[in-house]
C-alpha positions, 0 to 999 in steps of 0.5 A: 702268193696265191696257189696257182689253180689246178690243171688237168690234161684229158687225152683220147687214146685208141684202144690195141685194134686201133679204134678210138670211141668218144668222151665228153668232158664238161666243166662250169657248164662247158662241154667238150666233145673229144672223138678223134685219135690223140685229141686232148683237152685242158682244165683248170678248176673251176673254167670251162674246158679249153679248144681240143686239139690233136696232140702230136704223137711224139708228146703222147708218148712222152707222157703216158708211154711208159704207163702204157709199156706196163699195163698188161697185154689185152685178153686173147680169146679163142673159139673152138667148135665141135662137130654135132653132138660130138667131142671131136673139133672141126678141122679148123678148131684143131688147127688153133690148138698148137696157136693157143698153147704157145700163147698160154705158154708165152704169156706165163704167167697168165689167167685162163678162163675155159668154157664149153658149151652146147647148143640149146638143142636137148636135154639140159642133163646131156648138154651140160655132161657133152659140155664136160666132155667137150672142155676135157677134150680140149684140154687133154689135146691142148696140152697133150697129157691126160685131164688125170694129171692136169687135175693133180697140177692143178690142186697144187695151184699156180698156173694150172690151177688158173687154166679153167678160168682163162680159157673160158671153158673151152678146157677143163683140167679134171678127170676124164680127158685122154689125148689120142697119140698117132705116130708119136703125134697128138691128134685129138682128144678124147673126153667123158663125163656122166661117171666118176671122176676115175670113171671118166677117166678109164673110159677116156683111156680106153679110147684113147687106146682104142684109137691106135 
């Protein structure tokens, strides 16, 4: 008895926001054109695709549900902007710190990537140390302890060893950030570079100091 031909079944699925992009599938010289949400099509080796029709969500998820539950959640990515030529975060920014640390510490554990910028405006040599300064800021009030610890974490591994990577930038867990604390409350960071490790770091605890 002849080995029946293989089959294979393409299913167009959204993405986590809803939107769902287009695909072509092609087969002896047939193209199949699939752009709508659950739209799926069947090959066998060899023929043409067939008609796409819209599968019923009920049988989607009975196919590829359990695939879906395990893959993991998509990136979040948080921005966070800095008043001019300053390591003091605007209003807004401040406001996202305590949202950004419980989802580092709900996804546990997780892959952080942290990256601080500046504009293009001056010199290379100031921009690339105010971004330092920026990103042990961050770091420092995020996480409410100073950068000095977060890099003795850190080189042990793990999940602080990973924070520069998830949080694109925007933190950095090297020496050099102080959390400024009012009231038994942490209300910003302070952050130095351009110095020693522990240079950075005795400058950012004198601000910090300064600052009760």
């Amino acid at each position: 008895m002849p080995k029946p031909p293989s089959r294979d079944v393409i299913v167009l699925l959204p993405d986590e926001h809803g939107k769902t992009g287009a695909i072509v599938v092609s087969s002896a010289g047939v193209e199949r054109r699939l752009d709508r949400p659950r739209q799926t099509v069947s090959v066998e080796a060899g023929a043409p695709p067939g008609i796409p029709t819209v599968m019923p969500e009920k049988e989607v998820r009975a196919i590829v549900g359990p695939a879906l539950a395990a893959l993991p959640k998509p990136p979040v990515r948080f921005i966070l902007y800095f008043e001019h030529d300053s390591t003091d975060l605007t209003a807004d920014s401040k406001a996202l710190l305590p949202k950004m640390l419980r989802t580092i510490l709900d996804r546990a554990p997780v892959d952080i990537s942290v990256v601080g910028h500046t504009d293009t405006v001056g010199k290379d040599r100031y921009n690339c140390v105010l971004s330092f300064k920026r990103a042990k800021a961050v770091a420092a009030a995020a996480f409410k302890r100073p950068t000095k610890e977060l890099a003795e974490l850190a080189a042990q591994g793990g999940f602080w060893a990973l924070v520069p990577t998830v949080l694109q930038g925007q933190a950095l867990p090297t020496l050099g950030g102080t959390p400024i604390v009012s009231g038994g409350q942490v209300i910003g960071g302070i952050g130095c570079g351009g110095g020693t490790g522990q240079q950075d770091q005795e400058c950012s605890d004198a601000g910090a100091a300064a600052v009760k």
